[in-house]
N, C-alpha and C positions, 0 to 999 in steps of 0.2 A: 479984356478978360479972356482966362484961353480955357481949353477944355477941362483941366482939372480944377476950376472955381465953376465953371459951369457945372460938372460931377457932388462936388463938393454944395455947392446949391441944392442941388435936388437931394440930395442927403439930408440936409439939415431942415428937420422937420418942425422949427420954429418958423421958418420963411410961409409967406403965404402960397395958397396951391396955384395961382396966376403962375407968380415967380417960379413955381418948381417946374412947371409943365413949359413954362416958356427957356428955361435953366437946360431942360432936357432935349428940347427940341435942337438949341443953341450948340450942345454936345453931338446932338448928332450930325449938326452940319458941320464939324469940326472933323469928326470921325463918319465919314459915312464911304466904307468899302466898295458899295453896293450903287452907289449913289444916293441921293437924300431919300427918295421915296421910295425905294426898296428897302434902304438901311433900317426906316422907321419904322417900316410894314412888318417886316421878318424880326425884329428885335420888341414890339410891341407884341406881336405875337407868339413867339417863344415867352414871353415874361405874360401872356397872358392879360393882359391888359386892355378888356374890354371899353372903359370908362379910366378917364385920368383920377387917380386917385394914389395918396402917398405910396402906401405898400407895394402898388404898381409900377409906380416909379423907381424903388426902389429895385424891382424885379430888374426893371428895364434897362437899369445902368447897373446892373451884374453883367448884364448878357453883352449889352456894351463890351464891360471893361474885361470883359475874359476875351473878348475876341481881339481886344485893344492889346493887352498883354501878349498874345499872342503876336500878332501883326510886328510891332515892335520887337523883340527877341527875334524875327524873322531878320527887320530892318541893321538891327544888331549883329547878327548872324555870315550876314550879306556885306557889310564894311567888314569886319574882321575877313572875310575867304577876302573881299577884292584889295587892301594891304597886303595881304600876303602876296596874291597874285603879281600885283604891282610890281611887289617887290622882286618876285621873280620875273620880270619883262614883261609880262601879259597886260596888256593897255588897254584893249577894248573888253566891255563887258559882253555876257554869252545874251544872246538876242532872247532865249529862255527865260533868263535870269531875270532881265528887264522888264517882259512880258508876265513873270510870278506876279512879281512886286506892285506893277502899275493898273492888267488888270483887272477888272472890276470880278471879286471874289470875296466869299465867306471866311475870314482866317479864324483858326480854330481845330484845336485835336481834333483829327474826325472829321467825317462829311457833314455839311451843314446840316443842321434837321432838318426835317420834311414839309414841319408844318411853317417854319418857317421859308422857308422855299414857298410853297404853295401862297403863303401873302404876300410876299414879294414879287412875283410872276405878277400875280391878278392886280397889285400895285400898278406894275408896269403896263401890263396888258393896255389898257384904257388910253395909252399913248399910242397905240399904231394908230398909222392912218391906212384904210381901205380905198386905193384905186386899181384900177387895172393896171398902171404902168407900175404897181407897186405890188406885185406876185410877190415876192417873198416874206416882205413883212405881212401879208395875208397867210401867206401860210405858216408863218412863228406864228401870227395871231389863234390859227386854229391850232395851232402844236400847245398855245400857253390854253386855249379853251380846255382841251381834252385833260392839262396836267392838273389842271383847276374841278375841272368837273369828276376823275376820278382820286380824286386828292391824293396826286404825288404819284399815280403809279401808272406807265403806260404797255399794252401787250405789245410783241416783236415789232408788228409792221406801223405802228403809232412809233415806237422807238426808230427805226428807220428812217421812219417821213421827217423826222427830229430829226439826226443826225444829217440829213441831206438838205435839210432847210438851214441849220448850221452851217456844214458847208458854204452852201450858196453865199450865206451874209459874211460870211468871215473871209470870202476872195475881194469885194469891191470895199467894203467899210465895215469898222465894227458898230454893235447894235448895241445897246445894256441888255433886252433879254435875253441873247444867244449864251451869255458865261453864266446866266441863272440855270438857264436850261439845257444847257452842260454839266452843271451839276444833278441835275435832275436824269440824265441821260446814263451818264456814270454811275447813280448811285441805284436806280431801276435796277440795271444790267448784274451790278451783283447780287440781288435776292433771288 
């Protein structure tokens, strides 16, 4: 079964609530941007969804499927420019282009929301591990504390320590929080 009978489950509000919550979860391992346990943190939370319960669910694959919808139109978007490209000699893809699509981001008019940002972070937060020979996921760890603690907003030099702790992770390997709190970095800076 693939993601639109799993969407389609949890919709259909004859099915028992085991099935719909397990229907949803099944969805979002199919579709998860973000990775699993950020996807379901930020999209439960956007849809407000204290307690599993139908009309939540329901919430929850809106929020899904608009980002879905998005994502794809993107994916669409991206074959048509690279046929053309093709067509015109150009073989290899822009190292940009490939880095959009793959990844891990909020697709969606718009900056992600905030509040969902902030359950996603504290999602992931719980995955670092603290050693000394591990200074930098120490310090995303204290960059995702502070984005958690003042929910979603950081002053200049909190923005800085962010942006150089990004740095840092994004020369040796990528991390899943660095592109959450990228987002968080970017969308600070304009207010």
């Amino acid at each position: 079964m693939g993601y639109g009978k799993q969407v389609r489950t949890v919709l259909d509000g004859r099915q028992p609530l085991g099935h719909r919550y397990r229907a949803l979860r099944t969805a979002v391992e199919y579709y998860c941007p973000l990775g699993f346990v950020a996807t379901w943190a930020y999209v439960t939370a956007e849809a407000g969804m204290q307690q599993f319960d139908g009309d939540g669910a329901v919430r929850t694959v809106v929020v899904l499927e608009t980002s879905r919808v998005v994502w794809l139109a993107e994916i669409e978007a991206f074959a048509a420019r690279r046929s053309t490209e093709k067509a015109n000699g150009q073989r290899r893809t822009r190292k940009a282009d490939v880095a959009f699509l793959n990844d891990p981001r909020w697709p969606g008019i718009g900056a992600p929301s905030r509040v969902g940002l902030v359950a996603a972070v504290a999602a992931q937060r719980k995955n670092l591990v603290h050693t000394p020979e591990n200074d930098v996921h120490a310090r995303l760890a204290d960059c995702a504390d502070t984005y958690i603690n003042r929910l979603g907003y950081f002053r200049p030099d909190e923005r800085t320590a962010l942006l150089d702790t990004i740095t840092a992770l994004q020369a040796p390997r990528r991390f899943s929080l660095a592109p959450l709190l990228t987002y968080a970095l970017l969308a600070d800076s304009k207010e």
